[in-house]
VOLOKE-501958 format. One line per 10 residues: number of its first residue (from 0); their letters; for each residue x, y, z negated of N, C-alpha, C, O. Coordinates in nm, 4 decimals, padded with zeros to 6 digits. Example, Ala and Ser with C-alpha at 12.3 -4.5 7.8 and 13.67 -1.06 7.14 Angstrom:
0> as> 01.3190 -00.5690 -00.7800 01.2300 -00.4500 -00.7800 01.3200 -00.3300 -00.7800 01.4236 -00.3319 -00.8465 | 01.2850 -00.2250 -00.7080 01.3670 -00.1060 -00.7140 01.2900 00.0030 -00.7870 01.3409 00.1138 -00.8039
//
This chain:
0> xxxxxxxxxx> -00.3865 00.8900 -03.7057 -00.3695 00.7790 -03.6159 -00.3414 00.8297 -03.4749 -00.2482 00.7786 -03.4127 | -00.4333 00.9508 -03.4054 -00.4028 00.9843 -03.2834 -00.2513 01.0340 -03.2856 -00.1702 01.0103 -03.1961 | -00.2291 01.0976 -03.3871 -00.1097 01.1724 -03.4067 00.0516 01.0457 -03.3803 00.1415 01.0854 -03.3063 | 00.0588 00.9668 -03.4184 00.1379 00.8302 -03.4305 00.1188 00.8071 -03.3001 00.1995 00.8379 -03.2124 | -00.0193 00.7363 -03.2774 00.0046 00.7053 -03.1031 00.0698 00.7880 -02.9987 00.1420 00.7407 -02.9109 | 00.0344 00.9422 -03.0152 00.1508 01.0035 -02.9613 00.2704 01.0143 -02.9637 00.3251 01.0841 -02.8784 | 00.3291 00.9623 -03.0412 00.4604 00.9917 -03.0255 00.4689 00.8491 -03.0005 00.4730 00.8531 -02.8775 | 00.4744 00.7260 -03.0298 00.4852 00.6120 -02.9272 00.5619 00.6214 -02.7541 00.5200 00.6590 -02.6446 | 00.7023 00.5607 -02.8089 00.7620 00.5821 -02.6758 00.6554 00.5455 -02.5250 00.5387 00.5112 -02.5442 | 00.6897 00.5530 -02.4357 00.6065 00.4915 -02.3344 00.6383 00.3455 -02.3089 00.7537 00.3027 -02.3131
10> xxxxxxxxxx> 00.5271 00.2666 -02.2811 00.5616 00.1179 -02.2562 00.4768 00.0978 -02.1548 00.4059 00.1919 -02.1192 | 00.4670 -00.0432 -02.0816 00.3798 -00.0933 -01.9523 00.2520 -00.0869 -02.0476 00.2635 -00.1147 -02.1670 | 00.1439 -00.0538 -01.9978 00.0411 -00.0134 -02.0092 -00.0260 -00.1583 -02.0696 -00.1256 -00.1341 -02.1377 | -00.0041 -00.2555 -02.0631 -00.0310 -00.4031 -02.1122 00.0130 -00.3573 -02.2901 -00.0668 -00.3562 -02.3838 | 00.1568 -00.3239 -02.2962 00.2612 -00.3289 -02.3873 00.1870 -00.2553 -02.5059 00.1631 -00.3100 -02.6136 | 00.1375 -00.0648 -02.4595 00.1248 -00.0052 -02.5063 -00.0520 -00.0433 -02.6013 -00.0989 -00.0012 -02.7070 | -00.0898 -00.1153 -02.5233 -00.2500 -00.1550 -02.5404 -00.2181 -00.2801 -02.6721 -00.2826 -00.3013 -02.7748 | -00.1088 -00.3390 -02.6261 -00.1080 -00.4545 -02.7756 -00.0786 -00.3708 -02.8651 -00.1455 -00.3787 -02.9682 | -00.0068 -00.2995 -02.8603 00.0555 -00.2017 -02.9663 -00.0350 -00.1522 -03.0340 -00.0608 -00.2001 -03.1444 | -00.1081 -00.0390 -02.9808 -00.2470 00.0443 -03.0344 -00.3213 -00.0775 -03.0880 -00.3197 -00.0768 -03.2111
20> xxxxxxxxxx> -00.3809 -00.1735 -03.0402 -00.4584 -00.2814 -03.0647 -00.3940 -00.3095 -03.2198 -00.4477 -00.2696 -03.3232 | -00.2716 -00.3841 -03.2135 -00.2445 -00.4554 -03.3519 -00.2354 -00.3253 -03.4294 -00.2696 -00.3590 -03.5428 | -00.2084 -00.1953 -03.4317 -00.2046 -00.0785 -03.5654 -00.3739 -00.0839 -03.5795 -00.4114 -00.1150 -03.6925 | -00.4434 -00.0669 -03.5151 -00.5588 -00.0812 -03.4941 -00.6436 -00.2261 -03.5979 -00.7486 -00.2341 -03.6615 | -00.5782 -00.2804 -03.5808 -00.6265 -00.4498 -03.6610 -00.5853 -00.4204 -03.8148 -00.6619 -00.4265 -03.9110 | -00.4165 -00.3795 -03.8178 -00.3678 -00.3307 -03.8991 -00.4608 -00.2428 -04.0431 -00.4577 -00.2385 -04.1660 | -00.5060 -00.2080 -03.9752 -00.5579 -00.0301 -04.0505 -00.6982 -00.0908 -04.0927 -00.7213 -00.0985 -04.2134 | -00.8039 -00.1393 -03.9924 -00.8839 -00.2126 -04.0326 -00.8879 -00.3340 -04.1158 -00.9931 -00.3637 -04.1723 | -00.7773 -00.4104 -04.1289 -00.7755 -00.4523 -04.2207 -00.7379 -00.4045 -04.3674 -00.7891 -00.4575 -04.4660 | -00.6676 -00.3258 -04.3740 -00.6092 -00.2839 -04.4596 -00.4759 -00.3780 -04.5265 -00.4457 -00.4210 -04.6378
30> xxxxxxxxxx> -00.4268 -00.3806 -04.4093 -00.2787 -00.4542 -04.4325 -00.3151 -00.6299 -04.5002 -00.2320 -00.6969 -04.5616 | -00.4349 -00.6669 -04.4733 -00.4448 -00.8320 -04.5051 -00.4548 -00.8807 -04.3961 -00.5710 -00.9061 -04.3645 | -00.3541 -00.9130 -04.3000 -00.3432 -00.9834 -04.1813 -00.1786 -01.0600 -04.1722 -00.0790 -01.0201 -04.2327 | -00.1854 -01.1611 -04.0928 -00.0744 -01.2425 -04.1371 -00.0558 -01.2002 -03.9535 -00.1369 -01.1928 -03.8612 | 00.1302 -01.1743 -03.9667 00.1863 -01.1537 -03.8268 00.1072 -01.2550 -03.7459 00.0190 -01.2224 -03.6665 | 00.1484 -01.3939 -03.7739 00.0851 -01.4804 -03.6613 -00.0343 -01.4586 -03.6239 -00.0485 -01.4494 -03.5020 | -00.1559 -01.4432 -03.7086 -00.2705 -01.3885 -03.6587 -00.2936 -01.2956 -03.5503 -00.3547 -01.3053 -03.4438 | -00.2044 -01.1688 -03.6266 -00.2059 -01.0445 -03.5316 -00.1842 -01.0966 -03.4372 -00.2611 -01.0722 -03.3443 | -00.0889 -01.1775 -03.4168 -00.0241 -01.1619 -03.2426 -00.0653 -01.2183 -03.1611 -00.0463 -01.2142 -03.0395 | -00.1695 -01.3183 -03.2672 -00.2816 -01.4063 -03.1283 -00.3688 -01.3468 -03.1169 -00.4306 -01.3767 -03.0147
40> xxxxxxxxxx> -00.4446 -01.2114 -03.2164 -00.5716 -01.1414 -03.1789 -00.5279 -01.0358 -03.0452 -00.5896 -01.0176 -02.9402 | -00.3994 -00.9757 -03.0917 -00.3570 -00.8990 -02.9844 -00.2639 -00.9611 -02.8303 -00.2203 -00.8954 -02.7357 | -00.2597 -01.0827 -02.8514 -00.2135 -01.1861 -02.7224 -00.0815 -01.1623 -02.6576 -00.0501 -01.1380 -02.5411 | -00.0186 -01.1753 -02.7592 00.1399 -01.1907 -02.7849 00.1884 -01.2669 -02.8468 00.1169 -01.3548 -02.8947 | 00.3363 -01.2668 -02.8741 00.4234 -01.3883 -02.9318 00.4398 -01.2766 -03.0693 00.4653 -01.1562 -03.0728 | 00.4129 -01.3757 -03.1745 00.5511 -01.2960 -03.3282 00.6424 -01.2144 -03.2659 00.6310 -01.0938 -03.2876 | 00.7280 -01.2512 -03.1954 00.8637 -01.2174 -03.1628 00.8345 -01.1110 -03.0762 00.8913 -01.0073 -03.1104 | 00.7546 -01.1003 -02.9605 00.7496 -00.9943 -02.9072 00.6681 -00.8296 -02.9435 00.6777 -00.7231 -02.8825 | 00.5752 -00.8721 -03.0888 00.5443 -00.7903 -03.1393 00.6297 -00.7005 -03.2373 00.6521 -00.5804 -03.2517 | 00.6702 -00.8324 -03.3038 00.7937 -00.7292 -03.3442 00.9117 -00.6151 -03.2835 00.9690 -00.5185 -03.3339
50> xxxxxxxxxx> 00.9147 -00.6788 -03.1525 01.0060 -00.5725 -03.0628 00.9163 -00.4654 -03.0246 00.9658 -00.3531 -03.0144 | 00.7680 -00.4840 -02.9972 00.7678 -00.3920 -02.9658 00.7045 -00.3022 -03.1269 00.7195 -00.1800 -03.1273 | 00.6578 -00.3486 -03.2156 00.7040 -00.2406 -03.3533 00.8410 -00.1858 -03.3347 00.8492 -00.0768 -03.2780 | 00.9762 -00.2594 -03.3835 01.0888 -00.2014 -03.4161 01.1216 -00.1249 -03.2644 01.2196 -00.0570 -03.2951 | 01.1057 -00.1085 -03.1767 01.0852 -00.0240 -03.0472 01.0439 00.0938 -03.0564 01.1165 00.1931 -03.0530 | 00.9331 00.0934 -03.0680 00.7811 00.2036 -03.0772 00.7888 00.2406 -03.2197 00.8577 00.3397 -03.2441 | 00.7247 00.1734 -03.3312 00.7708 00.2789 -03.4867 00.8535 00.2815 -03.5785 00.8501 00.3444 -03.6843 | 00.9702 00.1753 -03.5167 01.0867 00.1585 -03.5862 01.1040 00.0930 -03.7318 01.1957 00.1028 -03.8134 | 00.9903 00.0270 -03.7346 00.9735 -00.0720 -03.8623 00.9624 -00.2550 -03.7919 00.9385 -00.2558 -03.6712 | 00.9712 -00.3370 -03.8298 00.9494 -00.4853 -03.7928 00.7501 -00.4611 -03.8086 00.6895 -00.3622 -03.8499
60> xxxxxxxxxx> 00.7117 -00.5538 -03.7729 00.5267 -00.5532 -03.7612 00.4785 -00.6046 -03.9512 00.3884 -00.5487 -04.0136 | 00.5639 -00.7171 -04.0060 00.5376 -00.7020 -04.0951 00.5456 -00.6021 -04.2351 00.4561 -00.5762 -04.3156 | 00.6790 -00.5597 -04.2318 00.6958 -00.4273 -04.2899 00.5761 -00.3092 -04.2632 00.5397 -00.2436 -04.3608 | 00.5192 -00.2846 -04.1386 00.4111 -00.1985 -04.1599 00.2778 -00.2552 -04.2065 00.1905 -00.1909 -04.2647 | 00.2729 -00.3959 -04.1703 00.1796 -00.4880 -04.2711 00.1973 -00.4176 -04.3977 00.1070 -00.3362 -04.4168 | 00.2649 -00.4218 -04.4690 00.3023 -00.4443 -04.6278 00.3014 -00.2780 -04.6471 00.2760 -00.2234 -04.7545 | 00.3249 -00.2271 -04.5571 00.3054 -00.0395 -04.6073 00.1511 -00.0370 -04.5875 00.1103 00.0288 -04.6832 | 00.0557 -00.0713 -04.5199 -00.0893 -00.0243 -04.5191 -00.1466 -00.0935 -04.6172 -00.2476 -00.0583 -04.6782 | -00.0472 -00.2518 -04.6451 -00.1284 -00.3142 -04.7559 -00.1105 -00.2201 -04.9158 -00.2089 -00.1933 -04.9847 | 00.0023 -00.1882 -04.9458 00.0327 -00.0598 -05.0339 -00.0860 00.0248 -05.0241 -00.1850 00.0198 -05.0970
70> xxxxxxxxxx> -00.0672 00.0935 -04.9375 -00.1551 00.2244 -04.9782 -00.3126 00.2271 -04.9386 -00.3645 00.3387 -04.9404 | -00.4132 00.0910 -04.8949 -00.4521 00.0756 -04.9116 -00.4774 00.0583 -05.0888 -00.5353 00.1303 -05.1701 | -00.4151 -00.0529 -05.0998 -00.4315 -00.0642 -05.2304 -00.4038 00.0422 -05.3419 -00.4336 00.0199 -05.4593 | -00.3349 00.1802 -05.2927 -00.2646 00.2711 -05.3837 -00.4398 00.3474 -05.4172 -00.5035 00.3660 -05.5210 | -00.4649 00.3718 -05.2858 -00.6438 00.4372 -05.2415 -00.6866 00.3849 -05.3613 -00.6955 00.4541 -05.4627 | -00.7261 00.2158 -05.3556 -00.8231 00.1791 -05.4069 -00.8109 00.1888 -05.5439 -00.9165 00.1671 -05.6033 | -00.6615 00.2291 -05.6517 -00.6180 00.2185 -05.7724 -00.7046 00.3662 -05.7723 -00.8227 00.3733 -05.8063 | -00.6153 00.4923 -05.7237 -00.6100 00.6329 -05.7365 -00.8182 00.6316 -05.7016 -00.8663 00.7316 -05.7547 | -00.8771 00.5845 -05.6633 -01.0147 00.6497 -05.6253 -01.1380 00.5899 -05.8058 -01.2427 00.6398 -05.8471 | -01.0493 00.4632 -05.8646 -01.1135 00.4575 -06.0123 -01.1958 00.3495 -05.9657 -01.2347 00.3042 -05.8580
80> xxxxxxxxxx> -01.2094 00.3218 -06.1086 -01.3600 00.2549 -06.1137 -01.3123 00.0739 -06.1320 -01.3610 -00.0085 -06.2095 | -01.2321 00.0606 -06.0579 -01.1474 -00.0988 -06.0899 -01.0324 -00.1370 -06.1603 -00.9310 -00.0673 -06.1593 | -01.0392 -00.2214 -06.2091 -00.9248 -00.2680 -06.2868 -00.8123 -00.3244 -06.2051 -00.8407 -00.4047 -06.1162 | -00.6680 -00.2853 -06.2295 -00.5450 -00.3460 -06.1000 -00.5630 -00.4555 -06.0882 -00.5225 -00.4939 -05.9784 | -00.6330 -00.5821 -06.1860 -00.6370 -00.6848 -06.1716 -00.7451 -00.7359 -06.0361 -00.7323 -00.8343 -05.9632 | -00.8440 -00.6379 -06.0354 -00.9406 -00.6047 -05.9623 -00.8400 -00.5246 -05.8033 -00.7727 -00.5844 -05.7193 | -00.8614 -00.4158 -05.8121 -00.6984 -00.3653 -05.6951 -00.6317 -00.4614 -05.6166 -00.6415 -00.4783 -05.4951 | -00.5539 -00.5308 -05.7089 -00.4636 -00.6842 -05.6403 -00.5202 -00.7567 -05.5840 -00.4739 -00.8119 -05.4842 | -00.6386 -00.7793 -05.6306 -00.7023 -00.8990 -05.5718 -00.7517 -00.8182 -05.4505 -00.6948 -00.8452 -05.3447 | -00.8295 -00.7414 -05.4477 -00.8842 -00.6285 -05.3069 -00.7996 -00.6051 -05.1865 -00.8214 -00.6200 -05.0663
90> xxxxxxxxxx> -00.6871 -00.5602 -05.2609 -00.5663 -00.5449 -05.1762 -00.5123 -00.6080 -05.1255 -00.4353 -00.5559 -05.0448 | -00.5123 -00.7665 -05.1349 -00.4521 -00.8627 -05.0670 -00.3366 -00.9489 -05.1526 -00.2887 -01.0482 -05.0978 | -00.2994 -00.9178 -05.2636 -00.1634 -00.9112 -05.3202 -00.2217 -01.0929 -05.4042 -00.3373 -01.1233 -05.4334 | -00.1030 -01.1745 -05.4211 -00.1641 -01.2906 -05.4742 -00.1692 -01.2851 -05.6018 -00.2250 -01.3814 -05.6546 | -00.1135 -01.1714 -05.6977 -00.1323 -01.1929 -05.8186 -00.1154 -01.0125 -05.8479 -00.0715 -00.9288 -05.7690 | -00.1693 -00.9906 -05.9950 -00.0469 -00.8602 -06.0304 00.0846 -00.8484 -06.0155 00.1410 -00.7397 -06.0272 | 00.1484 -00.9624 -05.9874 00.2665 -00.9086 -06.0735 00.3380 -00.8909 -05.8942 00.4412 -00.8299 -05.8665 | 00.2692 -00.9456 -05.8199 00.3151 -00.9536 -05.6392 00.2981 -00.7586 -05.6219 00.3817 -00.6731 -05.5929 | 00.1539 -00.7501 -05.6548 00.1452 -00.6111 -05.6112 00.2088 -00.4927 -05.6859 00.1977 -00.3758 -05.6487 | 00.3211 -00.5603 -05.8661 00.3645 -00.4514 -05.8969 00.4613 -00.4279 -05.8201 00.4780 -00.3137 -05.7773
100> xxxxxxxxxx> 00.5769 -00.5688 -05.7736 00.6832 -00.5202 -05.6422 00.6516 -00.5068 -05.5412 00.7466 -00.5154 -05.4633 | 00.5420 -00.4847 -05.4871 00.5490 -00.4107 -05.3681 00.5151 -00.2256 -05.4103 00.5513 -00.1435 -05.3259 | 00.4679 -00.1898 -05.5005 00.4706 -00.0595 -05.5689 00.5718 -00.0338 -05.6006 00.5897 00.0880 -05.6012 | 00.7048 -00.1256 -05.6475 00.7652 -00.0721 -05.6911 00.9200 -00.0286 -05.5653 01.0061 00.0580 -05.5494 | 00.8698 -00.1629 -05.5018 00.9242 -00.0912 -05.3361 00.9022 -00.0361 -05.2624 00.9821 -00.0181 -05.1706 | 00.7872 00.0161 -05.2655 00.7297 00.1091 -05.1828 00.7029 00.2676 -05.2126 00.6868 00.3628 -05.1362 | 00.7049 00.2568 -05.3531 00.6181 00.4492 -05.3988 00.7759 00.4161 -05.5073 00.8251 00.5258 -05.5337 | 00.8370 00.3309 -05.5540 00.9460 00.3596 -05.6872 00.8160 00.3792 -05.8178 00.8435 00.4448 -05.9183 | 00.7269 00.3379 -05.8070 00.6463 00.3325 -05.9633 00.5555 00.1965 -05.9779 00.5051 00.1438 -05.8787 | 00.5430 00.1564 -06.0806 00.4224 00.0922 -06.1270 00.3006 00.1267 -06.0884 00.2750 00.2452 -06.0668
110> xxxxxxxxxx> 00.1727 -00.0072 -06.0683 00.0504 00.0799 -06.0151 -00.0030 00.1159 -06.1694 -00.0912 00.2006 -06.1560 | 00.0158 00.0854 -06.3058 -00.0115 00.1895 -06.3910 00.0225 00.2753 -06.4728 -00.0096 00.2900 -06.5907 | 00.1238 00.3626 -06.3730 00.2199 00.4697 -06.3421 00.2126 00.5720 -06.2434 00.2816 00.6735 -06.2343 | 00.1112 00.5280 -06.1637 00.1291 00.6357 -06.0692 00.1389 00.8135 -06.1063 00.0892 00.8863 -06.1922 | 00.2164 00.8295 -06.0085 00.2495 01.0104 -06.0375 00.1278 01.0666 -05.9977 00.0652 01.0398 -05.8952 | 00.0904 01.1686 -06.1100 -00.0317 01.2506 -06.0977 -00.0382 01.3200 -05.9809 -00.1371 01.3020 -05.9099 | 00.0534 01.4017 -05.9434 00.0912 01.5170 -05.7937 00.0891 01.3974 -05.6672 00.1322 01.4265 -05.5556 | 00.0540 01.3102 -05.6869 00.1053 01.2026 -05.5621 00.0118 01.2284 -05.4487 -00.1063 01.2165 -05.4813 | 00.0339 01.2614 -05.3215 -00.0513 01.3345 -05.2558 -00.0384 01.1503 -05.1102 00.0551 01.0841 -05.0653 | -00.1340 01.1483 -05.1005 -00.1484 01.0376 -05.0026 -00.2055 01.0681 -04.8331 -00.3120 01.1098 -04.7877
120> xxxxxxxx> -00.0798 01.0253 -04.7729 -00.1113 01.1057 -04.6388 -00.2077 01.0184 -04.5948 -00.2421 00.9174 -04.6562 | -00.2670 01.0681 -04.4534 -00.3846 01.0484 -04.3856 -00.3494 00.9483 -04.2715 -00.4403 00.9078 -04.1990 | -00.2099 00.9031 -04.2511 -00.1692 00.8395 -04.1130 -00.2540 00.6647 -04.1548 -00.3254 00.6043 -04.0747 | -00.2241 00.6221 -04.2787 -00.3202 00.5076 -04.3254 -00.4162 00.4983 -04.4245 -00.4463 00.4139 -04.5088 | -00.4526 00.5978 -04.3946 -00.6504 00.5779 -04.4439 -00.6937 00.4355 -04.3783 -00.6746 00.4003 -04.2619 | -00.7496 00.3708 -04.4710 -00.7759 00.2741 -04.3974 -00.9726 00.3023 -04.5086 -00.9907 00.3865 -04.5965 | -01.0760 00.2017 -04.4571 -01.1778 00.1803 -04.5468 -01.1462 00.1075 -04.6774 -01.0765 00.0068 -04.6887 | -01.2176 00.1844 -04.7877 -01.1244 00.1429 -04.9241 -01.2799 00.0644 -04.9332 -01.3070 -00.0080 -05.0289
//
């Protein structure tokens, strides 16, 4: 996470604080937050959060929604013990069959498929 905030272009110090703030909401949630929410916890417009995502990490705000909601949920498959039906529901996803396309847009596999070697970086650890 420190690592990301660094490289974050520079913005007005207001700008840069919503920014950190909503990845921040982001991560703690584990990708179950709806844009509009975010942008009233972090006290902005939709529209201007998104500029400043596609600005600063070059994704739209919901697209990185939907990547922490992934690998949150990838965590909670890969660590055992629950059933995907169980996973989906944890993860935010409204059904199985929601959270197999977002697996399957996001990693190219099924969640009961995942690749054994699949090594899961540390930028969204979120609490599983």
């Amino acid at each position: 996470m420190d690592q990301l905030k660094r490289t974050l272009p520079k913005n007005s110090a207001a700008d840069s604080s919503k920014l950190t703030h909503a990845i921040d909401v982001i991560h703690s949630t584990g990708g179950r937050v709806r844009v509009e929410n975010l942008s009233c916890i972090v006290g902005c417009s939709p529209r201007h959060l998104n500029r400043l995502f596609c600005g600063n990490v070059g994704v739209r705000v919901k697209s990185y929604i939907q990547l922490a909601q992934f690998h949150r949920t990838l965590r909670l498959i890969c660590s055992g013990g629950i059933t995907l039906s169980q996973a989906a529901y944890e993860g935010g996803y409204a059904d199985h069959a929601h959270m197999t396309r977002a697996f399957q847009a996001f990693g190219g596999f099924s969640p009961s498929a995942i690749p054994e070697n699949l090594h899961l970086p540390g930028v969204f650890h979120t609490h599983v």
